[in-house]
Every structure is written in structure tokens, then in C-alpha cells.
N, C-alpha and C positions, 0 to 999 in steps of 0.2 A: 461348485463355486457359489451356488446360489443360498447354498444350507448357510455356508460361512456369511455370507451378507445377514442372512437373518440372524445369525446370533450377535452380530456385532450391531443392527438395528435394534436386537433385543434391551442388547445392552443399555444404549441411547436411551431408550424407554424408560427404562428405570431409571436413567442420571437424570431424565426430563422431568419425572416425579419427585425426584426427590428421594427416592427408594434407595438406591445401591448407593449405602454409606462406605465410612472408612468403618463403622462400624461392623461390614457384611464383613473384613478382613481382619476382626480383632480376636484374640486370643483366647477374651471370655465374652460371650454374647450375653447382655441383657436380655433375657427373656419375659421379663412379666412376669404379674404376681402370682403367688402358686398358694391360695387360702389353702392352710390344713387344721381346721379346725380339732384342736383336742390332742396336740401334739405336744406336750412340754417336753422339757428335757430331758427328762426320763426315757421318753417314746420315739426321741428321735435321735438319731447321730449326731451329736455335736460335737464340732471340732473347735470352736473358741466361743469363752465368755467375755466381753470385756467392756468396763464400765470408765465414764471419765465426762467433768464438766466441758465443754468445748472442744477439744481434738481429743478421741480417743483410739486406743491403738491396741491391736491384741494380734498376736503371734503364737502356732506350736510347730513343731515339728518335734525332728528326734536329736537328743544328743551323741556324741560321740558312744557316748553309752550303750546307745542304744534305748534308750529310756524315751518316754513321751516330758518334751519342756517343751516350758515358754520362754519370751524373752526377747531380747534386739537380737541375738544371736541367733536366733528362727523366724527374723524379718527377712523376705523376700521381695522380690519383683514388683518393687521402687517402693514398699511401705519402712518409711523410715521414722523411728520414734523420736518425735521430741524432749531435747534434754538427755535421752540415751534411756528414756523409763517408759515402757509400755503398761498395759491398764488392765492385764487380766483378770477375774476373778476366779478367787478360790473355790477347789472344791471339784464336783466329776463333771464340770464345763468346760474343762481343755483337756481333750483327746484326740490321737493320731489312730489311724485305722489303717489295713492293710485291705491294699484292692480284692483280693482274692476274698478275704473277709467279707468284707462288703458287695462279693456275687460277682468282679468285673471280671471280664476276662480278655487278651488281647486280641480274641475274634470270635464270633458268632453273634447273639442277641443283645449283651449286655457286656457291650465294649464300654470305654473310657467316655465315648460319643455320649452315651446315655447317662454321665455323671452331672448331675447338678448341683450344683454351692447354693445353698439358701442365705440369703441376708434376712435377720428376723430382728425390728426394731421396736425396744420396748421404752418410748419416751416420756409416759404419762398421761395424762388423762384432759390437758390443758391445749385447744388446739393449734397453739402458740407454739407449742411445743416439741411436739410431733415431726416440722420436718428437718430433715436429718442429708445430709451429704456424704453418700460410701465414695472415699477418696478414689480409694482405691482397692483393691480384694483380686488375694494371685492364687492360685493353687499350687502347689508346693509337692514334690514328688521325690522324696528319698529313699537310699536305699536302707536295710534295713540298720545298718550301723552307721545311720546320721550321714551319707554323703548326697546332698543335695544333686541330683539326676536332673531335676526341672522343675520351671517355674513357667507359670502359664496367666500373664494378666491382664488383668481390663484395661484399655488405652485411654480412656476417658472417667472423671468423675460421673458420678449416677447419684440424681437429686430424687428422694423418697420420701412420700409420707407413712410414719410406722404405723406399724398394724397392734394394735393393743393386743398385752398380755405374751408371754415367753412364747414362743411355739406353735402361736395361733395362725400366721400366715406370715410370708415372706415373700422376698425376690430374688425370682431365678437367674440363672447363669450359667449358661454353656461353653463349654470349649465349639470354638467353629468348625470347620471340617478338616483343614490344613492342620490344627494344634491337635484336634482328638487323636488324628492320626500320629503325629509325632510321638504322642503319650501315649499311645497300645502299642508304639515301636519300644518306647522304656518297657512297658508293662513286659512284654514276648523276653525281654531281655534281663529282666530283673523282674522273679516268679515272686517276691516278697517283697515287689514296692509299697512303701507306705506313703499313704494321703498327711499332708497339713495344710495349715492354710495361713495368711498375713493379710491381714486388714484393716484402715484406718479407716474416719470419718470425722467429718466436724459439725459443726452445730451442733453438737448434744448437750442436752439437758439431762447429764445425772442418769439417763435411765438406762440397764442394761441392753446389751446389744447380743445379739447372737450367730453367727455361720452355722449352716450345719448343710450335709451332706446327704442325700438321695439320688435314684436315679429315675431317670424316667421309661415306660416297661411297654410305650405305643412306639414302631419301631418302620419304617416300611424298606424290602430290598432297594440295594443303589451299586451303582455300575462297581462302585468299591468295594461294597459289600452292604450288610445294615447299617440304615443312616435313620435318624429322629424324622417322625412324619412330623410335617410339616404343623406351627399352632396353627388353628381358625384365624387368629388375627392376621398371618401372613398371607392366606389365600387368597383374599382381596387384591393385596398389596402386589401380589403375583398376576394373576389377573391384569389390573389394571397397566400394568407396564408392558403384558403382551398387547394392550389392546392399543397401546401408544405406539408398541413397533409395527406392530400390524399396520397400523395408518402409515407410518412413516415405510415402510414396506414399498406400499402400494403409491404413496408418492415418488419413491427412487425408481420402480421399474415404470411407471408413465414416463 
């Protein structure tokens, strides 16, 4: 009885901080910037380019084909294009990738947990300019002949200032624990899921925008199985709301 007080005082901790958002329950977690210095296009997986003055909108997935498109017809989980026209650009910017490709697998080190979406904003050089609003940004999980299996996205707008240059650095994004999960349940189930992605933004200024796809390779066991150790930023954050239950603890049993 006593364990269960504490974690429900733990809890308390966190909502007294400030901590345990709706965010701790969202789909895709903002993670933080993830500088990768020296990474263009070339060097990294990119799954959307997409350029546009003021709301711009970039979509790929697969068609009925089976073929890698863009398009409103590969907008997912709530990115809907204005006018019915999205902003991709031409050229080996918009690409769909297959998880197994890409190293995931639906159990051991490098589960679905360990996928990150990068946002890489390239708005100029004016610092007027630079910040930039990802509306929205879902990850998108077909099977191999275009039938959408799942969509996994951010509940909230994310306000960023770009990082100059295509590929130099970006912001992370994870599936939270409940969605990784549900997406190594597609992966075990469908051996040739393919990754796409949908995402808008506004306030741009003209400069190309970019998604692209990595995973993260620091990993620690979890009663589920491997889960993502934990950033340094959150430790604190951890920390300090044990030490709020901890008080509040020690005043419930006085």
C-alpha cells in the first residue's frame, strides 16, 4: 500500500513542477536539438524537402504503386495543405525508406523507440527570419503497396529557431512509449513497413525546410524491454519532482 502512495505522491511532484505535461502522453515527443554538423542531404536520410513563403507543406509516402510520392494524397495526421497544393521540392529530397532498411527491428536494440524525425530549418541568414513554426509533423507507416497502417503525431505546434545551412543540425522527435510500442506491433506484423512523413509549418521565409530520419544507438533495459536512456536535460527534471514527492511523502505519513 505504501509503494502505491508513493507513486501516486510521485506523480503530484511532477504536476507541482510543472513537469508531467500532456506532452509526457504525446505521440511524437519533442526532444531537443540534435547539432549534426556536416550532414547534408546527401549523408543523411531524407524523407521531405519542402520550400514555400508563409505556410509551407511537404508530404511522401507510397502510392497505390507502390512507388515513393508526394502530394495531399500522402498528407497524414491532421497536416492538411492549403488550397489542395503542397510545396515539395524536386529532385532526391523526398524519399520513403523501409524500417528493416533503415536497421529497425520490432525487438532487440533498435526498435521503432529508437527512430527519430529530424526537423532541419534552412531560413537564411537575416535573424528576422529564422523563426519558423512546425505546425505539425506525423510519421506515417505504410504498408508496402501504399496502404497506410499508421500515423503517429505531434499534438502541439513547436516554435524553432533554424539552424543554418541544409543538414547542419535540427530537432528531434520521438515516438513516446505507448506509440513506439504500437509501431514495433505494425513493424512484427508488416516485415516491409515503409517510413514517410507529413509536415507543415508557417512563418517561412522562402527557405528550404527539411525532415529526415535517424535513430538514436544509447539505449538502457526497461521492464518492456529496451527503452531510450534517458537526455541529461531530463535528469534534473527527474530528480527534482522525486524530491517534491519525497517532501510531500514525509508530510502525508506525519
Amino acid at each position: 500500500m505504501k509503494v502505491v502512495i508513493m507513486i501516486r505522491t510521485t506523480l503530484q511532484g511532477f504536476l507541482a513542477l510543472g513537469i508531467w505535461t500532456t506532452s509526457a502522453f504525446a505521440a511524437l515527443i519533442p526532444i531537443g536539438s540534435l547539432p549534426s554538423s556536416g550532414n547534408g542531404i546527401g549523408a543523411v536520410n531524407t524523407l521531405v524537402t519542402f520550400q514555400n513563403t508563409g505556410v509551407e507543406v511537404g508530404c511522401v509516402g507510397i502510392a497505390g504503386t507502390g512507388t515513393t510520392a508526394t502530394g495531399t494524397a500522402q498528407c497524414f495526421g491532421g497536416v492538411t495543405a492549403p488550397g489542395g497544393v503542397t510545396n515539395e521540392q524536386t529532385g532526391s529530397g523526398n524519399n520513403t525508406y523501409t524500417a528493416a532498411g533503415l536497421g529497425f527491428a520490432s525487438t532487440g536494440a533498435n526498435t521503432l523507440a529508437n527512430l527519430v524525425l529530424v526537423f532541419n530549418g534552412n531560413e537564411g541568414g537575416n535573424a528576422a527570419d529564422k523563426p519558423i513554426t512546425l505546425s505539425n509533423l506525423s510519421l506515417n507507416l505504410f504498408s508496402p503497396a501504399g496502404i497506410l497502417l499508421g500515423s503517429f503525431a505531434t499534438i502541439s505546434p513547436f516554435f524553432a529557431t533554424d539552424f543554418p545551412g541544409v543538414g547542419s543540425a535540427g530537432y528531434g522527435f520521438q515516438l513516446d512509449a505507448a506509440q513506439s510500442a504500437a509501431a514495433n506491433a505494425l513493424l512484427a506484423a508488416n516485415p516491409g513497413l515503409v517510413i514517410g512523413v507529413s509536415a507543415s509549418a508557417s512563418g517561412a521565409n522562402a527557405g528550404s525546410e527539411t525532415v529526415f530520419i535517424t535513430r538514436i544507438s544509447t539505449i538502457q533495459p526497461g521492464p518492456g524491454g529496451d527503452v531510450p536512456a534517458p537526455e541529461p536535460s531530463s535528469l534534473w527534471m527527474i530528480g527534482a519532482g522525486l524530491i517534491v514527492a519525497g517532501v510531500a511523502w514525509r508530510r502525508r505519513v506525519a
